[in-house]
C-alpha positions as CSV (number, residue, x, y, z in Angstrom):
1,X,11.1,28.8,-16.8
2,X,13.7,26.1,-15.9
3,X,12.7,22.8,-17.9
4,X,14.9,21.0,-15.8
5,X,12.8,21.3,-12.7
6,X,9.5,20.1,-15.0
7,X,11.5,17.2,-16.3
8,X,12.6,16.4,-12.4
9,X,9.4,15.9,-11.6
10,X,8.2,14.1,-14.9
11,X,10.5,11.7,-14.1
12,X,10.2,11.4,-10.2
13,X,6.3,10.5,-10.9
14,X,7.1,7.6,-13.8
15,X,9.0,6.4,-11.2
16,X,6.8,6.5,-8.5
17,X,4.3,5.2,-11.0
18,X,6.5,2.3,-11.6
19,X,7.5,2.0,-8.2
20,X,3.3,1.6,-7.4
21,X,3.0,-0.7,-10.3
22,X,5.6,-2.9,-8.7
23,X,3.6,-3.0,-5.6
24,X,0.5,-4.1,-7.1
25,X,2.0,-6.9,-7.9
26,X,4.1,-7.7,-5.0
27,X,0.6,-7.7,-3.4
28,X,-1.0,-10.3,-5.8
29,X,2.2,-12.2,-4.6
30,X,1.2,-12.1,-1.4
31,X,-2.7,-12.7,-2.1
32,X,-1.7,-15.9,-4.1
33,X,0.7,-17.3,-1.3
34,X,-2.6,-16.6,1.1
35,X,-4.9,-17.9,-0.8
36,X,-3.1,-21.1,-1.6
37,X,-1.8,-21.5,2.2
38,X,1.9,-21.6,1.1
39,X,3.5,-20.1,4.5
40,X,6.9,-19.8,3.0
41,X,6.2,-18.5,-0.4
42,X,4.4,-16.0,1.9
43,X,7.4,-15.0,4.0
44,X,8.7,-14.7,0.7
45,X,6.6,-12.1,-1.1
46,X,6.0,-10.7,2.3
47,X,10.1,-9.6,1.9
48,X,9.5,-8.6,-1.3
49,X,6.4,-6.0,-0.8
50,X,8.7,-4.8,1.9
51,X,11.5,-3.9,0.1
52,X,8.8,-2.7,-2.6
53,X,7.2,-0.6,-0.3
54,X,9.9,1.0,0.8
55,X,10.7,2.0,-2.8
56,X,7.3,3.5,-3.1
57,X,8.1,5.7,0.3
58,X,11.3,7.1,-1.5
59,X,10.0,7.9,-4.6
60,X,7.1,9.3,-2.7
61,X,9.4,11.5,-1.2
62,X,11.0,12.5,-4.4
63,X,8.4,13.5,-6.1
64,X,7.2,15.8,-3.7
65,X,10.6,17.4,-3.0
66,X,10.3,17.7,-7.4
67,X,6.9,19.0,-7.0
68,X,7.3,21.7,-4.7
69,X,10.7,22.7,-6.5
70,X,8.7,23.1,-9.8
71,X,6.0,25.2,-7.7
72,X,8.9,27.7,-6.4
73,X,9.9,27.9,-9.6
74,X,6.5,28.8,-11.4
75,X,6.2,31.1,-8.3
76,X,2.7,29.1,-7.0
77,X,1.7,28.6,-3.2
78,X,2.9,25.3,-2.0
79,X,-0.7,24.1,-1.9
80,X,-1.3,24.6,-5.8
81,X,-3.2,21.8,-7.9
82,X,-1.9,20.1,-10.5
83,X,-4.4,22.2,-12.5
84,X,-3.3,25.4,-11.3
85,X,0.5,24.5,-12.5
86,X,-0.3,23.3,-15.6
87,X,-1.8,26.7,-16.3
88,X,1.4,28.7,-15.3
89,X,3.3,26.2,-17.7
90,X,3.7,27.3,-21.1
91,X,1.3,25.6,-23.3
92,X,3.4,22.9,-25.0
93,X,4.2,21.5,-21.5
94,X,0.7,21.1,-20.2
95,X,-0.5,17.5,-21.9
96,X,3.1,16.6,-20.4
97,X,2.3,17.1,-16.6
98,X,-1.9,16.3,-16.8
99,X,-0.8,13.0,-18.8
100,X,2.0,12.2,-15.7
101,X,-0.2,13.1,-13.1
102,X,-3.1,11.7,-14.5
103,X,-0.6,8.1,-15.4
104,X,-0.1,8.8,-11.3
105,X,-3.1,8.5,-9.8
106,X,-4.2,5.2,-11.8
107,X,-1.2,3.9,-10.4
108,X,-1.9,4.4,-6.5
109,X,-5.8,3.7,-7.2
110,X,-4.7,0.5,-8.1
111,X,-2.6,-0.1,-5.2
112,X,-5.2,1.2,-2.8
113,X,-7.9,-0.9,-4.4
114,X,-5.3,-4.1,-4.0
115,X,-3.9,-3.5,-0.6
116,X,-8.2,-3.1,0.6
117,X,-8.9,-6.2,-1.3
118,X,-6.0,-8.3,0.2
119,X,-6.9,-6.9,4.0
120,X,-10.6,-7.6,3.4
121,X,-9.8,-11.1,2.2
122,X,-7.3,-11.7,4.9
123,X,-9.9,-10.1,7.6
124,X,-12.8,-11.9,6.5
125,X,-10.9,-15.5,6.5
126,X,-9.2,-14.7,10.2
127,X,-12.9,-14.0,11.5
128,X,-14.2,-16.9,10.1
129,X,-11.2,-19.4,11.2
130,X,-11.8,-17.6,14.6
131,X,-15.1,-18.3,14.8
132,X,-14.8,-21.5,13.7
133,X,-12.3,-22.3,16.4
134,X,-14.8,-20.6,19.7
135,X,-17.2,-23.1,17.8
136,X,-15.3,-25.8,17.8
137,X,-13.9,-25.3,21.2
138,X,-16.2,-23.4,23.2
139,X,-14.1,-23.3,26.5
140,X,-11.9,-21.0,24.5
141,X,-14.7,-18.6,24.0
142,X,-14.5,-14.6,25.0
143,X,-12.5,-13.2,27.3
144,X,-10.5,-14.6,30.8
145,X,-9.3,-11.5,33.4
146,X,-7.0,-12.1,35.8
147,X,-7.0,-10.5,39.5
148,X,-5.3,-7.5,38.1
149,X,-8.2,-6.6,35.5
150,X,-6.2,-7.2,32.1
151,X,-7.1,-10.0,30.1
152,X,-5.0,-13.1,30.6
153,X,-4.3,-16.1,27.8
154,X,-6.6,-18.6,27.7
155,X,-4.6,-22.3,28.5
156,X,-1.4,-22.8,26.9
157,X,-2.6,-25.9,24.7
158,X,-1.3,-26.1,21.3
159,X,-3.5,-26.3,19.0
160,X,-2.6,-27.7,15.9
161,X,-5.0,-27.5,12.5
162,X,-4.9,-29.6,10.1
163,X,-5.1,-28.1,6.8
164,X,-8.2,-29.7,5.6
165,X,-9.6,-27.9,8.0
């Protein structure tokens, strides 16, 4: 067996890993700048999970391209678990690839469980604001058609909040 092709994708998911730890916190960024109603720190750490993200994508990439390169070479379907390879690996490699994979998974759990958390929090506070606002002003309530059947804006008044509001 090539050891090169196992160490490939070792190090293709502690990068990925990394790349998802990154993330997580690019996202708490971004839930503090919400939270605290700071628009430009916002824009800011909005950049930043971008460019994050887009590190995640590639090293996503990577480590498939790694993984299925280390299948070929073990001779296993493409659609192999991780359990499956680590029985065609010779023994002293096994605790190597569960511990990766398992180091792997903790790492995109958390950025799942982050990312729903953020869009839950950011959902729940744009229906409440909206809600507030057909309260407040009820002639802006549901939904105006024009002759064409489509909906059409409601009046172009500016509405400006303060942010005690």
């Amino acid at each position: 067996m090539d050891t090169n092709k196992l160490e490939r994708f070792l190090n293709a998911a502690t990068d990925l890993s990394s790349s998802l730890d990154a993330f997580v916190d690019e996202q708490r960024n971004v839930g503090k700048a919400v939270r605290a109603k700071d628009w430009a720190a916002l824009e800011k750490a909005l950049a930043q999970a971008n460019g994050t993200s887009e590190l995640v994508a590639f090293g996503e990439e990577e480590r498939n391209q790694a993984w299925n390169e280390l299948l070929a070479e073990l001779g296993l379907p493409a659609d192999s678990s991780v359990f499956r390879a680590s029985l065609a690996l010779p023994l002293a490699a096994r605790a190597s690839l569960t511990d990766s994979y398992r180091s792997l998974r903790l790492s995109a759990m958390r950025a799942r469980i982050e990312n729903d958390a953020l869009g839950s929090f950011v959902g729940s506070s744009a229906s409440i604001l909206s809600k507030t606002i057909e309260e407040l002003f009820p002639e802006r309530k549901g939904r105006v058609y024009g002759k064409s059947g489509k909906p059409r804006a409601l009046g172009s008044d500016a509405l400006v909040l303060n942010a005690a509001f």
